[in-house]
N, C-alpha and C positions, 0 to 999 in steps of 0.2 A: 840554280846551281850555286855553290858556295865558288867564290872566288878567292884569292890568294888572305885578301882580310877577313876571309869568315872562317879562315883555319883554328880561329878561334873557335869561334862560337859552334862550327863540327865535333869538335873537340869537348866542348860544354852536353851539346847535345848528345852525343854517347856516353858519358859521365853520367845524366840523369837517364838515360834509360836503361842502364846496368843496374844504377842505383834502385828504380824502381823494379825492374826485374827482380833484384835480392830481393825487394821488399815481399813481393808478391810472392815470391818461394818461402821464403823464410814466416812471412805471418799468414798469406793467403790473400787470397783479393776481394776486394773489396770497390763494388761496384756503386758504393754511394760517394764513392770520394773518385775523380777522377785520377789523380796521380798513380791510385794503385788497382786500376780498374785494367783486367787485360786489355779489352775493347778502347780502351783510350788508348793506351800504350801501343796498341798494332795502327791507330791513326794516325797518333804524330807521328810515330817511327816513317810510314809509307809518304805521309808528309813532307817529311826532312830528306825524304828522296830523290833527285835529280833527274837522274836516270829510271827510266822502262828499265826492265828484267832484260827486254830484247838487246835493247840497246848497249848496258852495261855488258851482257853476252859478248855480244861484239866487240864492242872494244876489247873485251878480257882476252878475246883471240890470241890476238898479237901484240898485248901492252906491250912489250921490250921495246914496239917499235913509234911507241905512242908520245908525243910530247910531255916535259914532265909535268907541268900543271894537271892533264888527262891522268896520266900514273897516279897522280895526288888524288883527285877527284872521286876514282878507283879506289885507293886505298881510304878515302875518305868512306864509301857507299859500304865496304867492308865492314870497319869498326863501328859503325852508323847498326848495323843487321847481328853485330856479336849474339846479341842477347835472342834471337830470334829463336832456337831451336825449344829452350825451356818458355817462350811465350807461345808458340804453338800449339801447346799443350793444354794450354787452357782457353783454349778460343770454340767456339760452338763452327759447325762448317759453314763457312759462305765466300762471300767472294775477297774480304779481308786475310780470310786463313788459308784461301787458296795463292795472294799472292804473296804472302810472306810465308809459305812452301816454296815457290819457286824461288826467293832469293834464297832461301838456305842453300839450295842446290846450285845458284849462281855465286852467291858466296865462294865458295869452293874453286873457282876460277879465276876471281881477283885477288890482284897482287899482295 
């Protein structure tokens, strides 16, 4: 989990996976290069994740009443999955595309 000094580097990390998101939309993907390979891009993403699906659920419950570093953390796991709906789209089904479906949908809970 990111802590208070990796606000950074959360921060860096959504930046390149927007980034390569465009890129993949915009030129196509391209699986010989990992930066613009869907399949890389759903790994580090799930990677850079802290939180279970489950877990984030829960918390997302009642954030209001959550400590704010947890709030942060949340809203950290958020902007981390932005780009997730248009990378869905190009993923073949397995168990990678099944759980970054379920964060789109937990997406939608966090703060």
């Amino acid at each position: 989990m990111f802590d208070h000094t990796d606000g950074r580097a959360a921060r860096l990390a959504q930046q390149e996976f927007m980034l390569r998101m465009w890129v993949i939309d915009r030129l196509g993907p391209d699986d010989t290069d990992t930066d613009w390979s869907p399949e890389a891009l759903a790994c580090d993403t799930l990677d850079a994740l802290a939180f279970t699906p489950p877990q984030a659920a829960g918390l997302a419950e009642n954030w209001r009443d959550l400590p704010t570093e947890q709030i942060r953390e949340l809203r950290r796991h958020k902007n981390l999955t932005a780009h997730l709906e248009s990378l869905v789209d190009y993923l073949a089904p397995g168990p990678a595309r099944e759980q970054l479906l379920t964060w789109t949908a937990i997406r939608l809970l966090l703060p």
